[in-house]
RODO-2510 file (C-alpha; in nm, 4 decimals, decimal comma):
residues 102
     n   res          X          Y          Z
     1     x     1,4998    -0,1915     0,1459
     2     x     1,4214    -0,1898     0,5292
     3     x     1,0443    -0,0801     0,4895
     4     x     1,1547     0,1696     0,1669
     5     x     0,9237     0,1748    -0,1985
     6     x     1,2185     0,0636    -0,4382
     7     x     1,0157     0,0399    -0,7096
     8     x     0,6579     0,1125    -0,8136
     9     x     0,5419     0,0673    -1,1525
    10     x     0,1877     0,0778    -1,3415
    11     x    -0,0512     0,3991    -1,2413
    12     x     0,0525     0,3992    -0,8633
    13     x     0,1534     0,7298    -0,8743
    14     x    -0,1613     0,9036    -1,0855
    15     x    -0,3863     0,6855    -0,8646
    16     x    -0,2816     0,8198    -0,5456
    17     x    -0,1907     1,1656    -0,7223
    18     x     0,1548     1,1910    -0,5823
    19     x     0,5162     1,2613    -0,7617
    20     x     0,7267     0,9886    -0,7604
    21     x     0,9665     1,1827    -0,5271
    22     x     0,7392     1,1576    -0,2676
    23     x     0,7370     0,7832    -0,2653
    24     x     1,0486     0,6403    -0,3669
    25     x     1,2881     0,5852    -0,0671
    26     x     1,0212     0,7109     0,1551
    27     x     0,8414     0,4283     0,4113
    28     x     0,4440     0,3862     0,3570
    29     x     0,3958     0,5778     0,6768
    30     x     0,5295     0,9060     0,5297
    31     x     0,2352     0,9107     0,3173
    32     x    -0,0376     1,1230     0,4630
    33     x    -0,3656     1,0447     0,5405
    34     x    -0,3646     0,6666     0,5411
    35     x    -0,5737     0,5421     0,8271
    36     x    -0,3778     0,4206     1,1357
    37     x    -0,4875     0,1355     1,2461
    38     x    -0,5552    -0,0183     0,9165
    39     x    -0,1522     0,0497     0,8460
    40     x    -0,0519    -0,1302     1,1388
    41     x    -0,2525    -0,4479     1,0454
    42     x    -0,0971    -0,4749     0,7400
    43     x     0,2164    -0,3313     0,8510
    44     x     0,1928    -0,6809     1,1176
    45     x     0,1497    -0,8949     0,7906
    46     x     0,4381    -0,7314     0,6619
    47     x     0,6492    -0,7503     0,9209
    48     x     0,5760    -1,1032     0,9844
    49     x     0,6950    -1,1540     0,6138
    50     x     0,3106    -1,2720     0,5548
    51     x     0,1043    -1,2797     0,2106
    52     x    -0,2007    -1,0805     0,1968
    53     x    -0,4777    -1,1064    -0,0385
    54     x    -0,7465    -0,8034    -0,1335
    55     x    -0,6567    -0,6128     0,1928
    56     x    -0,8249    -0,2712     0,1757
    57     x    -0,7040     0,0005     0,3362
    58     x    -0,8403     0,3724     0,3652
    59     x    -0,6900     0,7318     0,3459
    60     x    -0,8706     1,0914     0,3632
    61     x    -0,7227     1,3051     0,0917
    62     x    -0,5951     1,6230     0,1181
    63     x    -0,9657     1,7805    -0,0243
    64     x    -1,1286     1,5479     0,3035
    65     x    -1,2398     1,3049     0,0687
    66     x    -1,2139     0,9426     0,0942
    67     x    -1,0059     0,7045    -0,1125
    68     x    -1,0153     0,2999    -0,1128
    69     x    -0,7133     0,0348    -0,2033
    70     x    -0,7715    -0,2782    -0,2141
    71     x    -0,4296    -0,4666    -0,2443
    72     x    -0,2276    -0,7986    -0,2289
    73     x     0,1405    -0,9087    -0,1602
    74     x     0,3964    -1,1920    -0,2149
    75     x     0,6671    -1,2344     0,0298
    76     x     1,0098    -1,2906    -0,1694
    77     x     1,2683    -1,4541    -0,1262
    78     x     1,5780    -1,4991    -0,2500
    79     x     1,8308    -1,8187    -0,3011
    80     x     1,9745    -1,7891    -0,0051
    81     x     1,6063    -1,7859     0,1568
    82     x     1,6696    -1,4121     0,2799
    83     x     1,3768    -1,2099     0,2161
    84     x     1,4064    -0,9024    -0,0418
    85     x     1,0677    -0,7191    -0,0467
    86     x     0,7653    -0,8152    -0,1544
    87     x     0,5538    -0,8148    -0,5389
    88     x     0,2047    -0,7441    -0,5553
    89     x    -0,0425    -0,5235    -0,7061
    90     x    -0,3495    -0,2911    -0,5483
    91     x    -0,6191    -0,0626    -0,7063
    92     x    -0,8412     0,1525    -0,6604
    93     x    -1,1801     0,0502    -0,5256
    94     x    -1,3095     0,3507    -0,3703
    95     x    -1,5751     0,3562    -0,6777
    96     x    -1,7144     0,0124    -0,4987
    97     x    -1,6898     0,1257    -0,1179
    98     x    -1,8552     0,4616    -0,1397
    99     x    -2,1667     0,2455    -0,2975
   100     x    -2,1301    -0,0151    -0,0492
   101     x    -2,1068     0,1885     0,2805
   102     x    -2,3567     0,4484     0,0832
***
């Protein structure tokens, strides 16, 4: 899928309040707000076809408040041993951050 959401399932959508439209097909970097350079660091685990485990990552909304996800990723692979995305699953933690950094 060359960097492209395929498929996104569970409360992704509600959590980040977007339309699906906006994500499928589109790269995480169209998404606005997410902070830079913690895209690129996880963007280097996924480009190095890396797992990642309870990576968080920040992004200002569009009100200028702050949201949290904490996620974690499975390279796969197929039969061949050619890669075809990864599976994982995030959440929100933004509930746990603002009391942690408060």
């Amino acid at each position: 899928a060359q960097g492209k959401f395929t498929k996104v399932s569970g409360p992704v959508f509600e959590m980040l309040g977007i339309e699906a439209d906006q994500m499928l097909g589109e790269t995480s970097t169209v998404l606005a707000g997410w902070n830079a350079d913690e895209r690129a660091q996880l963007g280097a685990n996924i480009a190095s076809r890396r797992p990642f485990l309870d990576f968080v990552y920040s992004r200002t909304n569009a009100d200028g408040t702050m949201q949290y996800l904490q996620v974690s990723g499975e390279p796969m692979f197929d039969s061949a041993s050619r890669f075809i995305g990864y599976r994982g699953i995030g959440m929100d933690v933004s509930h746990r951050m603002r009391r942690d950094l408060a």
